[in-house]
N, C-alpha and C positions, 0 to 999 in steps of 0.2 A: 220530470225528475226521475232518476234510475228508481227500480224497485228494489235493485241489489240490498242484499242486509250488511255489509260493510264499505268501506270506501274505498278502500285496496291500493292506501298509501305506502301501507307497510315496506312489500316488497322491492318498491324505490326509493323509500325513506330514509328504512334500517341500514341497508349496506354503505348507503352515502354517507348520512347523517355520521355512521361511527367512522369510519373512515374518517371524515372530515376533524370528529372528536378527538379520537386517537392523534393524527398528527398534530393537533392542537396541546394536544397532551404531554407531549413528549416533546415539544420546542418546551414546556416547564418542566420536567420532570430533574432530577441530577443525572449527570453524564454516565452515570453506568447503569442505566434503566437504557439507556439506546440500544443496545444488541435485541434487548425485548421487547421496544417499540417499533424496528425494524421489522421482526417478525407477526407483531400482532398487525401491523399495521396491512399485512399484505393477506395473511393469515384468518382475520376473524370477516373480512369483509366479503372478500372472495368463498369465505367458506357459506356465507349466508346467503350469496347470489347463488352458488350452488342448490343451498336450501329450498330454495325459493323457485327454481327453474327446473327439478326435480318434482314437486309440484305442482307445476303446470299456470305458475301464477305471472310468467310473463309471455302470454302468448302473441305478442307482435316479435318474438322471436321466431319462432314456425315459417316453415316453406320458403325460407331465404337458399335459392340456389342462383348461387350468383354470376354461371355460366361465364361466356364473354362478359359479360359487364363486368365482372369480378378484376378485370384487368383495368378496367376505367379505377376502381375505386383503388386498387392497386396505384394507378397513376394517382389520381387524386390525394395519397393517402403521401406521397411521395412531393407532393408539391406544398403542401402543407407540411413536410418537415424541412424543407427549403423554403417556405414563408417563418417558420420559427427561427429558421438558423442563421439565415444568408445575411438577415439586417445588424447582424451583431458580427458577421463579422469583416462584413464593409463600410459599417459605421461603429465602430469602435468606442464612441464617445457618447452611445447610448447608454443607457441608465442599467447597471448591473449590479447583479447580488452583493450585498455585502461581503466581507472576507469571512472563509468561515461557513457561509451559507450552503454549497455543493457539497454533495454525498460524499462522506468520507467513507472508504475503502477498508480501512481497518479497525473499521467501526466493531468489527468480532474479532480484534486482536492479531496481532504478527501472524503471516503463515496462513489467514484464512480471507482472503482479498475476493479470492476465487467464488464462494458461499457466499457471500456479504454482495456482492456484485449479483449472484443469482437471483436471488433474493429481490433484490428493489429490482431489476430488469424484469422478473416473472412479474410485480406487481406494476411496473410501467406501462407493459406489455400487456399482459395481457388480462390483469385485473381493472386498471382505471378505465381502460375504455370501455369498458361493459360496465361500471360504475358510472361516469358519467355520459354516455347514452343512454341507457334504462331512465336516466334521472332527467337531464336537461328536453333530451330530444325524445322521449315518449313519456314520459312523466308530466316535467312542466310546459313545456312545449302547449301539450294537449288542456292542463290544471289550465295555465293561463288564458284561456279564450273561454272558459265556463264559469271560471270561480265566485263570480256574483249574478249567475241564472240558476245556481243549485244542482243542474246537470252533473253528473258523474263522468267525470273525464274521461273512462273508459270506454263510455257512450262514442267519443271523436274519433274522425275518421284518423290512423295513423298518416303523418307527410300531408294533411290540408292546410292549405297556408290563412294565416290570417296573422294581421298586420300587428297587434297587440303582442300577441305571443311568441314574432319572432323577434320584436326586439326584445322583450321580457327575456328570454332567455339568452340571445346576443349578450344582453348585459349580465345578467348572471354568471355565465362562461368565463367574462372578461372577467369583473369583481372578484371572483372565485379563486383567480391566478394572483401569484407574486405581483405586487405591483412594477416592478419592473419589465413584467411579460406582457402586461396591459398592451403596448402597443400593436404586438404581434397575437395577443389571445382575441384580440375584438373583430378583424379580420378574418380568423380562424372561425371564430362562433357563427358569424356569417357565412361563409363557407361550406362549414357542415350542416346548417339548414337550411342551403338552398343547395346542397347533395341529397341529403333527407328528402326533399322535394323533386328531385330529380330523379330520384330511383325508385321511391317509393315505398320503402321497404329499411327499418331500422338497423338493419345487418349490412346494408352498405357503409352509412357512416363511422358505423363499429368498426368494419373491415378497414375502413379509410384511416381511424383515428390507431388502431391496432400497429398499419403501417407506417404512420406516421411516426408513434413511438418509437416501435423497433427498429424505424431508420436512424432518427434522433439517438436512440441510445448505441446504435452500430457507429455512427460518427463519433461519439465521445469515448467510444471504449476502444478506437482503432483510429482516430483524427488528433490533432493537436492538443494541448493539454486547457489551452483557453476554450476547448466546446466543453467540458467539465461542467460548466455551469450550469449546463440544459440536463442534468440525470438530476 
């Protein structure tokens, strides 16, 4: 067992956990609280992985230089937003969001499309994926292969495979999304940790999931109006 004097959930906990709150929060809240759950939502989570990575409390971030490979994950990061995209829109009869459900644009009002789009693309971009890597793919990833030997998960080696804890977090991924994304997030989960496994190094699948968004959301803000669905 660690000798560490805490467990050192926190820093993967907090930023997710309220992230996860927040937008729990604001599907109840009354409809003019959304301009300000729009911004908290990108705002209070993002600013605590800042917190948090300013002192030094996630170090399986360190010494990722992703040279050539940088372009693998670049690729990779690209094929995974054409595994999100592509089945929805050559099988049109799969299971899609309610009406209503996709980011509404003038969610801050006539005239401000432009901020309100910034806004959820900065947190698309370049908040969740470092939200959910820190948490899935070095967090539990690692929690789930110790959690009933008492070991401190901190102890594991980052990217060692073991069979528990990738589908433990396979299904977390998956569960975690719209059910509707179900088909296409279970696949993806899969994907990113055996990327994780493949590079070695948690700054690739960050890099991979980064790209991934930012292609997704380049398609919907410059493609069809039916990719709407995916911001």
């Amino acid at each position: 067992m660690s000798a560490r004097s805490d467990h050192g959930w926190w820093p993967y906990l907090a930023p997710y956990g309220l992230f996860l709150a927040i937008a729990d929060l604001g599907s109840r809240m009354p409809e003019n609280t959304a301009p300000l759950m729009l911004v908290l939502r990108v705002a209070v989570p993002g600013a605590l992985l800042l917190v948090f990575a300013w002192r030094g409390r996630f170090p399986e971030l360190r010494g990722f230089r992703p040279g050539l490979g940088g372009l693998a994950d670049i690729a990779a990061g690209l094929a995974i937003a054409a595994l999100w995209v592509v089945p929805y829109l050559v099988f049109p009869n799969l299971p899609q969001p309610v009406a209503g459900e996709g980011f509404d644009a003038s969610i801050l009002g006539g005239g401000r499309e432009a901020i309100a789009l910034t806004i959820r693309v900065t947190g698309f971009v370049l908040v969740t994926p470092f939200l959910e890597e820190l948490f899935v793919r070095s967090f539990l990833i690692r929690y789930a292969e110790v959690y009933d030997t008492g070991e401190d998960f901190r102890t594991v080696p980052m990217a060692r495979y073991q069979r528990r804890a990738f589908w433990v977090t396979v299904v977390w991924f998956t569960f975690t999304h719209a059910q509707w994304e179900w088909l296409v997030a279970f696949p993806t989960g899969i994907l990113l940790n055996l990327w994780l496994y493949r590079r070695g190094h948690l700054g690739a699948p960050i890099l991979a999931h980064m790209v991934a968004n930012g292609a997704i959301a380049a398609a919907v803000l410059l493609g069809p109006d039916v990719l709407g669905i995916f911001l």
